[in-house]
N, C-alpha and C positions, 0 to 999 in steps of 0.2 A: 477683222474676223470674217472669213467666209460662212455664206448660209451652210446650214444643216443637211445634208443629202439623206437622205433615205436609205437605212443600213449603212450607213459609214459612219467611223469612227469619230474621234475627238484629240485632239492634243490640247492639253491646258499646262504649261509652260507660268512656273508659280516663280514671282521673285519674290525674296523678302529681305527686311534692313538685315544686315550682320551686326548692327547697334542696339538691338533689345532683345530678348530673353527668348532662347529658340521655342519655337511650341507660341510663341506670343503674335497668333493668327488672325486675321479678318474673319468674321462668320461663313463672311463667302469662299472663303480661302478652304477652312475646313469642309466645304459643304464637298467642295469640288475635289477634295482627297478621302473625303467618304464616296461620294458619287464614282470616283476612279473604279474601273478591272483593274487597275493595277498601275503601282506607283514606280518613278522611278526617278532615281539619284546615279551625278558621276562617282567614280569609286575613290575612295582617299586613295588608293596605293596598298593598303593594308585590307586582305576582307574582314579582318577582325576588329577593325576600328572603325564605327560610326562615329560619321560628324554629330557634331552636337543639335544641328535642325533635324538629320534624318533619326536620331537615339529620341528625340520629343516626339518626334510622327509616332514611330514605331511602341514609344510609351504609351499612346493612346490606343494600340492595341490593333495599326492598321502597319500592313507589311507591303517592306520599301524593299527594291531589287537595285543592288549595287551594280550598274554597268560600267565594263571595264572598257579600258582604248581611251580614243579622243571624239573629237566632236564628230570625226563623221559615224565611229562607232553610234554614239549616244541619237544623233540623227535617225539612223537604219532601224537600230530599236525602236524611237519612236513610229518612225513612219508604217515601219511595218506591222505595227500593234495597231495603229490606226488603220493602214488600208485593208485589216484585218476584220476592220466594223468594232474594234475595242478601244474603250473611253481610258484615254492615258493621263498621269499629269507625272510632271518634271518638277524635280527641286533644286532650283539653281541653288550654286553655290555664292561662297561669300564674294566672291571675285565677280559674282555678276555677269560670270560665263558668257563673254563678247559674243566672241569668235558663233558658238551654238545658235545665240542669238539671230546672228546675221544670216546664218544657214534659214532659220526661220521664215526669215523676213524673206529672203532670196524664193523660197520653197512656194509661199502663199502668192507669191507676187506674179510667178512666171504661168506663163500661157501652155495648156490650159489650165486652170487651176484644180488642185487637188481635191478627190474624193471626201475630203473629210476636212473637219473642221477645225482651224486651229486659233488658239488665244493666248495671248500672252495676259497675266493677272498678277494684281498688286496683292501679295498676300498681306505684308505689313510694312511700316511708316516712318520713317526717322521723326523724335520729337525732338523739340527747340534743345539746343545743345550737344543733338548725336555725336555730333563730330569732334569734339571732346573726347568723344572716346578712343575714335582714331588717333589724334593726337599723346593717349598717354601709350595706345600700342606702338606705335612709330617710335615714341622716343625711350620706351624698353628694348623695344630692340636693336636701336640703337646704340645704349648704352652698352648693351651688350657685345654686340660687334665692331663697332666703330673704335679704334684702335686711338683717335685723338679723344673721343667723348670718354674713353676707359679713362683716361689720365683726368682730368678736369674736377674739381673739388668747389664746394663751396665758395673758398677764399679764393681760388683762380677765377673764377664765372662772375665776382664781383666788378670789376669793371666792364664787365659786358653790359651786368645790368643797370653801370649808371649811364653808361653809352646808350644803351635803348632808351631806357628811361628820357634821356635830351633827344635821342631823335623823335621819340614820339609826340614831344612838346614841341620842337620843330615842324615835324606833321599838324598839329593844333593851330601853327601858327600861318604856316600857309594856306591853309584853308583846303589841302588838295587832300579827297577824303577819298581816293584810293592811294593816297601815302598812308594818310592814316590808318583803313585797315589795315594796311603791309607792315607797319609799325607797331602795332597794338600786336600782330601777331608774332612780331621778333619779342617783343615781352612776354607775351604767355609762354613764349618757351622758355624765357626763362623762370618763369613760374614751373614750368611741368620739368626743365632737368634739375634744379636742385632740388624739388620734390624728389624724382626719381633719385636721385644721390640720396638722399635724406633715410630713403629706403634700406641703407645697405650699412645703418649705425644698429650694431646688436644691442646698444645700449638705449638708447632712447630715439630709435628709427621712427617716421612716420610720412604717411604718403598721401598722393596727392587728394586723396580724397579725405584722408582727414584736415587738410587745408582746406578745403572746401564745404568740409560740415563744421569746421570752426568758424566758419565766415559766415553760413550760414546762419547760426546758432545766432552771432553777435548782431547780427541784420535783427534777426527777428526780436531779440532779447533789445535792441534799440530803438524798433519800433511799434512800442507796444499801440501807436494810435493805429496801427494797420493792421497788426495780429494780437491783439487785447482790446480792451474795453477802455484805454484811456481818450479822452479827447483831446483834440489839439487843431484849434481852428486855422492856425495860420504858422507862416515861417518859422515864427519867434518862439511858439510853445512847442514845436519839433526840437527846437534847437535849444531850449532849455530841457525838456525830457530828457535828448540825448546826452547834455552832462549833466544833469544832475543821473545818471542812471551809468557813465562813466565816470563820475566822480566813486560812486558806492562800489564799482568794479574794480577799481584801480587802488584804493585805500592810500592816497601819494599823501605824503609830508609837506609838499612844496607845489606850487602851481608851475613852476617850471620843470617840472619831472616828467619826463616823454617826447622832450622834445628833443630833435637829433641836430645837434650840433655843429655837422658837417652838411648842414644846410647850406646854400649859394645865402649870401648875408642878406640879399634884403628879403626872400623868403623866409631866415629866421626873424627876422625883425620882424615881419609880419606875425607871426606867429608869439613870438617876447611878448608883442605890445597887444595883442588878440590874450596875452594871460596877464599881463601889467593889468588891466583895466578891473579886474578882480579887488586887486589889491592898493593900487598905486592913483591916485588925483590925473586926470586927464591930460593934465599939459603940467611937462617937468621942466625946470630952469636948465642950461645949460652946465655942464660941469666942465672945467677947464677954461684957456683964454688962448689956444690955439687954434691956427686953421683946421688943424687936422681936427680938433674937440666940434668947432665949428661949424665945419662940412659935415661930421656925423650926427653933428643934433640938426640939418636941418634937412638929412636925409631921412630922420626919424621923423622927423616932420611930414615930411612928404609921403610917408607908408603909413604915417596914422590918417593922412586927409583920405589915402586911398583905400583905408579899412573904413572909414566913416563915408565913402560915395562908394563901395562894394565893388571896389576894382580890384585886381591883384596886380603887384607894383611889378613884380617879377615878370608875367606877361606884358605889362604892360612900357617894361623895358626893350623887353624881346621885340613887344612891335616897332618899338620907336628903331630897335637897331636895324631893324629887315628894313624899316624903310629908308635909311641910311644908307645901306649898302645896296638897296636898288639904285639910289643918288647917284652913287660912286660908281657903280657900273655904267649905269646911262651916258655919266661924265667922259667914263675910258673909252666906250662905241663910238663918244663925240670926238675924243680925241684923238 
């Protein structure tokens, strides 16, 4: 920011998030669009359609000037309102108006410097999660135009999401956590487009954000030691709260009810014997006098030692094979 001159003007160059509620300003923000001679905005294209930040200004009962052209328009306006001795402010738009910007920066920077004074200021903030929102506008409007996402159903986008789903566990296992983000984000999408799809059932449609306030709800409704009065000193009273508080949710007949079938087996196993112990004595005999009866009780064995030392047998395969087929590889470089 250059000093202040004496009789010169002002340029205050306002950005704000496109991710929270227009009109949703910094004190300092408003101070400096009351303080304004006069405000201004690029023009949509339409003079009769205000953006949604300049219709909030203008609600609060201070009037914006639509300037029309492009950046060097918007430039001349300001400069000339400023070398006029008049305190200006701009309201970038959603796109964060580069191009204007760099005119800016160029303007304050060259020799000698300008009569008046210019600042660029943070009107408002992205908060944790902003960009979630971008994400469900991208993938509306993609839905929309994209001529491959128009075709795509529920039942099509299922093997993408058991594909992501193993590569993300893949990502988990190599340990490499810019896979992981990359991974974790090929899933959310598929969270946000069968949402999006979801949207377009006249009969029982619902979208992404009532996924998210159902999940919401169930977070909080499970734990009440965090958003209630209950208490729960340690692991094991969390984790009884939480079934006995799904058990009253669910109303099931069978302790075996919810779980998905189409499990990879020793995942379900893990899971069988995680509800077996409800009901069923700790250690079962064998059934059968075959290899095959054989091998599977003493695979069962081995996910119950690994549910009693808090491992998960499924990862703990996954590790054993990565480092098998590092073996293999090293062997082939050798060879």
């Amino acid at each position: 920011m250059t000093d202040v001159r004496e009789g010169s003007g002002r340029i205050t160059v306002l950005l704000t998030s496109p991710r929270v509620a227009p009109g949703l300003l910094t004190r300092a923000a408003w101070q400096s669009l009351t303080d304004a001679d006069e405000i201004g905005a690029a023009s949509g294209g339409d003079g009769h359609v205000l953006r949604s930040d300049v219709q909030a200004v203008v609600g609060s009962g201070l009037a914006v000037t639509q300037v029309e052209g492009g950046i060097g328009e918007h430039w001349t306006w300001l400069s000339s309102a400023a070398e006029a001795g008049r305190d200006v402010a701009w309201l970038v738009g959603d796109d964060g108006e580069p191009g204007l910007l760099r005119v800016v920066a160029d303007q304050v920077a060259r020799d000698p410097r300008p009569a008046y004074d210019v600042e660029i200021q943070h009107g408002s903030y992205d908060v944790p999660g902003a960009r979630l929102i971008d994400l469900v506008r991208v993938m509306d409007r993609i839905r929309r135009d994209c001529p491959w996402t128009q075709q795509e159903t529920h039942e099509s986008l299922a093997k993408y999401l058991l594909e992501e789903t193993y590569e993300t566990l893949e990502a988990l296992d190599t340990g490499d956590r810019s896979h992981l983000r990359e991974e974790l984000g090929d899933l959310l999408l598929q969270v946000a487009l069968n949402s999006r799809i979801a949207e377009e059932d006249p009969d029982e449609g619902f979208t992404i954000d009532d996924v998210a306030g159902g999940i919401v709800e169930k977070l909080i409704r499970r734990h009440p030691h965090v958003f209630g009065t209950v208490d729960a000193t340690d692991v094991a009273a969390v984790e009884a709260n939480w079934e006995a508080i799904k058990a009253t949710e669910k109303q099931r007949s069978s302790v075996l009810e919810g779980i998905p079938l189409a499990l990879p087996a020793l995942a379900l196993a893990d899971k069988v014997l995680g509800r077996a112990a409800k009901v069923l004595p700790a250690e079962l005999p064998p059934t059968g006098d075959s290899d095959l009866d054989r091998i599977g009780h003493e695979l069962l064995a081995i996910v119950r030692e690994s549910r009693t030392l808090g491992i998960d047998p499924e990862q703990a395969l996954r590790l054993a094979i990565h480092h098998l087929t590092t073996e293999i590889r090293t062997a082939e470089s050798k060879g």
